[in-house]
C-alpha positions as CSV (number, residue, x, y, z in Angstrom):
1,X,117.6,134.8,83.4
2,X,115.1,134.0,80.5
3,X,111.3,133.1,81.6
4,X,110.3,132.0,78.3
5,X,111.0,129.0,77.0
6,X,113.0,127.8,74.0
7,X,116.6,129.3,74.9
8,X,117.5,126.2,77.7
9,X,118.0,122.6,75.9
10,X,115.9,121.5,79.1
11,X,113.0,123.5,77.9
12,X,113.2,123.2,74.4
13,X,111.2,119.7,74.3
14,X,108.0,122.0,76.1
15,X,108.7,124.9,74.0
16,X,108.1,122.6,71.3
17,X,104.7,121.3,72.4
18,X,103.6,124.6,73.1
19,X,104.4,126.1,69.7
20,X,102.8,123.6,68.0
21,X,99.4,123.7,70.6
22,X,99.4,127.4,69.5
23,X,100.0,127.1,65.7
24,X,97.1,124.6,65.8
25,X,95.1,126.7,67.8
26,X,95.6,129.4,65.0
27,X,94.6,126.9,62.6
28,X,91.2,125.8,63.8
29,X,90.7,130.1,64.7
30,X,91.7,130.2,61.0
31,X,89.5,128.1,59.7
32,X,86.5,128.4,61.0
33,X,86.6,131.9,60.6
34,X,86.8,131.4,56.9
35,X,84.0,129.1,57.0
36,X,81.8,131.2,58.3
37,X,79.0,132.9,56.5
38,X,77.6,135.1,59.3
39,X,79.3,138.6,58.9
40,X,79.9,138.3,54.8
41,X,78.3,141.0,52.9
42,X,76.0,139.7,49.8
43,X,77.3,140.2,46.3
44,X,77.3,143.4,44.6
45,X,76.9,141.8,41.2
46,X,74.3,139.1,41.8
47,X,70.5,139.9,42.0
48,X,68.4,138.0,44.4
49,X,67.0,135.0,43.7
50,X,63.3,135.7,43.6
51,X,62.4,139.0,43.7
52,X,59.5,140.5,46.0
53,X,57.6,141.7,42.3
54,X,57.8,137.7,41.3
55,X,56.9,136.8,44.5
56,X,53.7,139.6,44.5
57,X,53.0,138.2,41.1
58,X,52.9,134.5,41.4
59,X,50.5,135.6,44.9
60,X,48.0,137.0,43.2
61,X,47.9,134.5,40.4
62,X,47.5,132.3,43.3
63,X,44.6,134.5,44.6
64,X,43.0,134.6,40.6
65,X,43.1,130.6,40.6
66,X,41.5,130.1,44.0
67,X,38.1,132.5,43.2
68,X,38.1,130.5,39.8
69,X,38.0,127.1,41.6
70,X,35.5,128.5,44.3
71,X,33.2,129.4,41.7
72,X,33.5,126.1,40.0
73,X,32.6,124.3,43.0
74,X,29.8,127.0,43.8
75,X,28.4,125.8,40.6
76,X,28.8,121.8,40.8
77,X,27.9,121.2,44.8
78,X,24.5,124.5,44.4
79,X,21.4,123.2,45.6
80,X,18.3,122.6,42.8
81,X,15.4,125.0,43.3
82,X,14.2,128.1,43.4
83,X,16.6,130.9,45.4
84,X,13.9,132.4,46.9
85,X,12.3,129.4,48.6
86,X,11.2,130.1,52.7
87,X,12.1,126.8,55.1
88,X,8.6,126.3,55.5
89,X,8.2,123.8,53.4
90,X,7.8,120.6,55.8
């Protein structure tokens, strides 16, 4: 006597079902593990997108721009006088 299913014309409607739950079962596994990006190595072949020189690079231009504008706005918003003035003044 067979346990598994398929061989009795009874079962065979069951069998049936349960093939095809399984194939699809397979098919979602399938799937999604091809989707997935997680585990895939990057490509030999390709170089990065930015590279950490470029990105170094475009910082310190960054850095270069912002002392320029500082010193622009030193020079428009500096107070009239004399530098060495004392607060006594009033």
């Amino acid at each position: 006597r067979y346990s598994s299913c398929c061989f009795s014309p009874i079962h065979r409607k069951n069998c049936t079902a349960t093939m095809i739950r399984s194939i699809l079962a397979i098919a979602i596994f399938a799937a999604l593990a091809l989707s997935t990006q997680a585990f895939v190595s990057a490509p030999v072949g390709k170089p990065a997108l930015v590279s950490t020189t470029s990105l170094m690079a475009s910082r310190v231009n960054a850095k270069i721009e912002k002392r320029k504008r500082n010193r622009e706005n030193m020079r428009k918003f500096k107070k009239g006088g004399r530098r060495g003035t004392s607060r006594k003044k009033m």
